[in-house]
Structures are given as C-alpha cells and as structure tokens.
C-alpha positions in Angstrom: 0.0 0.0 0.0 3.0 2.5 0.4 4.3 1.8 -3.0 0.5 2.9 -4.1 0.3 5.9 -2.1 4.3 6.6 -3.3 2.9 6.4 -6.7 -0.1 8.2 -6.2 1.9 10.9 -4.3 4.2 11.1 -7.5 7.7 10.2 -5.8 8.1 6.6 -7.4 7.9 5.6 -10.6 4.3 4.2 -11.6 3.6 0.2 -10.9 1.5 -1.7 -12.7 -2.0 -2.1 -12.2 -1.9 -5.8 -11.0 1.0 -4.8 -8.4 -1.1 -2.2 -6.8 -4.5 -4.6 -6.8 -2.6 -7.5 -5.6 -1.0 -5.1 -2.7 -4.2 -3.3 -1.8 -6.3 -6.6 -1.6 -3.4 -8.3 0.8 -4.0 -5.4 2.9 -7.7 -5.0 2.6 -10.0 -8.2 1.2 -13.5 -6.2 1.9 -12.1 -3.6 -1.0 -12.6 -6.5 -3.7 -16.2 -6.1 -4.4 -15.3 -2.4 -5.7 -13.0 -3.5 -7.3 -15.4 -5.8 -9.2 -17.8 -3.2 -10.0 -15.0 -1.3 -11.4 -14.2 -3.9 -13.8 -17.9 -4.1 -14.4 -18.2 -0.5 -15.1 -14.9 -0.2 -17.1 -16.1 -3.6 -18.7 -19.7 -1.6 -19.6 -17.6 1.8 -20.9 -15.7 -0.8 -22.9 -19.0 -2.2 -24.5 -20.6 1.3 -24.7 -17.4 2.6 -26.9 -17.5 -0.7 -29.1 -21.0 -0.1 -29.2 -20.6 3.5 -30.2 -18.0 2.8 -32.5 -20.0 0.0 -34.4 -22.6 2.6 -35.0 -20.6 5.4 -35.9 -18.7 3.5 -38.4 -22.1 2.4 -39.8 -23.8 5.5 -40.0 -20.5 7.0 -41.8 -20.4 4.7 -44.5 -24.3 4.9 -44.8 -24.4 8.7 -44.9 -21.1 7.8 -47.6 -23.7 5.8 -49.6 -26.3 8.4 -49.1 -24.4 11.1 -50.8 -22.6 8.6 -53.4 -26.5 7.8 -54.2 -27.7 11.4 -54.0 -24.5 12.7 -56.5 -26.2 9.6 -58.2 -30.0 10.9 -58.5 -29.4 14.3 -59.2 -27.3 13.4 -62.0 -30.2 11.1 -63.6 -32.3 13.8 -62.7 -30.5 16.2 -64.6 -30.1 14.3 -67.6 -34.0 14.1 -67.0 -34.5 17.4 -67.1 -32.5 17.9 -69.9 -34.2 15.6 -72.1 -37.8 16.4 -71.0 -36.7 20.0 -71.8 -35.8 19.1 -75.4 -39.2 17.8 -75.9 -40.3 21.5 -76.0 -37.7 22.8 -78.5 -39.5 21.6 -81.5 -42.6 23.7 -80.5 -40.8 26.8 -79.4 -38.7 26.7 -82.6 -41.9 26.7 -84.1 -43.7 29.8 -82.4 -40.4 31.6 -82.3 -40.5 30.9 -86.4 -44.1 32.2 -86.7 -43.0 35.2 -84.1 -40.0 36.6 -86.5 -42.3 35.7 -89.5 -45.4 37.7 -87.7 -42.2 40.6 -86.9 -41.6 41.1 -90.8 -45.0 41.3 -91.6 -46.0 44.1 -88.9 -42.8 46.1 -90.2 -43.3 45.6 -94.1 -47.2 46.4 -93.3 -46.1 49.5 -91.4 -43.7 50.3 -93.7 -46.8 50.3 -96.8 -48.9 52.4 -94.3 -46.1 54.6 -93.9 -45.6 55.1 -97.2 -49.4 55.4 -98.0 -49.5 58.0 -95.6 -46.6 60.2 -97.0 -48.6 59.9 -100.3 -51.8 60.9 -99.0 -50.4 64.0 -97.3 -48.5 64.9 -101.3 -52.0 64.3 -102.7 -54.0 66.3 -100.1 -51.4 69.3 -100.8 -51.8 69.1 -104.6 -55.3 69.3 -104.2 -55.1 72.3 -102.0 -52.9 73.6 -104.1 -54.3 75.8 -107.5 -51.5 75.6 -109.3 -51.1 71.9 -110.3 -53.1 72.9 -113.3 -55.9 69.8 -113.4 -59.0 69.8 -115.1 -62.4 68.7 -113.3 -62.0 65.6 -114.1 -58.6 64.9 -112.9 -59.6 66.6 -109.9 -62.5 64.3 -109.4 -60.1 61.6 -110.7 -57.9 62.3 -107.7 -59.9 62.6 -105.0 -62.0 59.5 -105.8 -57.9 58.0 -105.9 -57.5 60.2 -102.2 -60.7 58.5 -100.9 -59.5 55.0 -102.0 -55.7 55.7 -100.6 -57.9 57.2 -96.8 -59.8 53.7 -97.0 -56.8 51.4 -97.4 -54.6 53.4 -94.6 -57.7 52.5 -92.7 -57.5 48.9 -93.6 -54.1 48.9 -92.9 -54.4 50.4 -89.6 -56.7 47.3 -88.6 -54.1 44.6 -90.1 -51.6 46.3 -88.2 -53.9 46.3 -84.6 -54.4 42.1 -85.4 -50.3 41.5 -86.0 -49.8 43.5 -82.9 -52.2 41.4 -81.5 -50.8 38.6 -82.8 -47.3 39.2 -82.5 -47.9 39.6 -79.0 -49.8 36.4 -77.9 -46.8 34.7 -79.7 -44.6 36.4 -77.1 -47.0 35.1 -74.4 -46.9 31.4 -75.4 -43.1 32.0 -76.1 -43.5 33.1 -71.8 -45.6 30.5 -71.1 -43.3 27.2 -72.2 -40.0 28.7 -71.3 -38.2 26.6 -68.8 
C-alpha cells in the first residue's frame, strides 16, 4: 500500500495495475467487491465505446452511400431534365418561327402604311394647291384615288392592330413554355 500511495503521491515511478491490486487486496479483502464493480463499469464503458463505434462507423459509411446515391440521383435527374426539356424545342422553334415571320409582316405592313400615308399627305397638298393645273376631271379623278388611298390606310391600320395582337400572344406562349 505505500508503494501505491508513493505512486499516487508522484515520488516513485508508476507500478502496474496488477502490483497495486494484488498489494491493496493483501492489505484490505472487503475492497474487492469495488474492485469488481470497477471492472464491471470499465467492462460496460468498454462495450458502450464498441458499441458506439459499431454505430458510428455504420452511420458514416451509410451517410457515404447516401451522398454517393444522392450525386447519383441528381445526375439522372439532370439528364432528365435535360431531355424532357428538349421535348419542348421543337414547339418553341416553331412559335419563335411564326413570331419573326409575324415581326416582318407588322414592319413591311407598317412600312406600306407609312408610305401610303406620305402619299396621301402629297396628294391632299396638290389638291389644295391651285397651281397643279388639273381639269375637273382629274380633280375628281384624284380625290375618288384620295378617298381609296384614306380607306386602305384605314385597312391597314386594322391589319396592323391584329399583328400587334398577334405578334404579342406569340410572345406570351413563347412566356408560357419557357423553362
């Protein structure tokens, strides 16, 4: 027991664990039961760590499957997306066709009104004008030829209201299937 407390005190070098039992039961038998519960309880930490060990070592390699199968997924799901996207292509290439189609249209119809217009205004001001020199009839002649000019600026103004109005609900189904 002196070479324990020596140890335990720091002076002597350290004994081994069986030394100090077999000294401290020689001196004291009624110590053994703690001793046995010792073992028990270091015997129990012992199983606990296994235990622990066991089931952090399983959990790691399942959350290592986990992300092996997520990296997995989200590649399939990818390609999935990818290919479920291209399913729409043929029918956006198609509206964005009749969109730049629709485009020309509205500016060559805008570009005829324009025109029309510009012509209507040099007509009006030769008809104002006395000094152009026409007859009656060629007066007559062009203002029946005003009238008709007045009427189709009118059409044109309504085929240019419908390709607005076209052009833009193409823009809106262009909206409505982008991914």
């Amino acid at each position: 027991m002196t070479a324990a407390l020596a140890w335990l005190a720091g002076c002597s070098p350290p004994a081994k664990r069986e030394d100090l039992i077999h000294e401290v039961l020689k001196e004291d038998q009624s110590f053994s039961p703690v001793l046995d519960k010792y073992r028990e309880v270091v015997n129990r930490i012992q199983t606990y760590q296994r235990e622990l060990a066991l089931k952090r070592s399983t959990i790691e390699h399942s959350i290592a499957q986990l992300r092996k199968d997520l990296a997995s997924t989200v590649a399939s799901v990818n390609q999935k997306t990818e290919e479920a996207k291209k399913r729409m292509d043929p029918d956006r290439a198609r509206i964005q066709l009749a969109l730049s189609m629709a485009n020309e249209q509205l500016r060559a119809t805008q570009l005829q009104r324009a025109s029309l217009g510009r012509s209507i205004a040099q007509l009006k001001k030769s008809l104002k004008s006395n000094e152009t020199g026409w007859s009656q009839q060629e007066r007559a002649r062009q203002e029946t030829q005003l009238g008709e000019m007045v009427s189709e600026t009118a059409r044109l103004d309504q085929e240019i209201a419908s390709m607005k109005e076209h052009v833009r609900l193409l823009k809106i189904k262009l909206l409505l299937i982008k991914l």
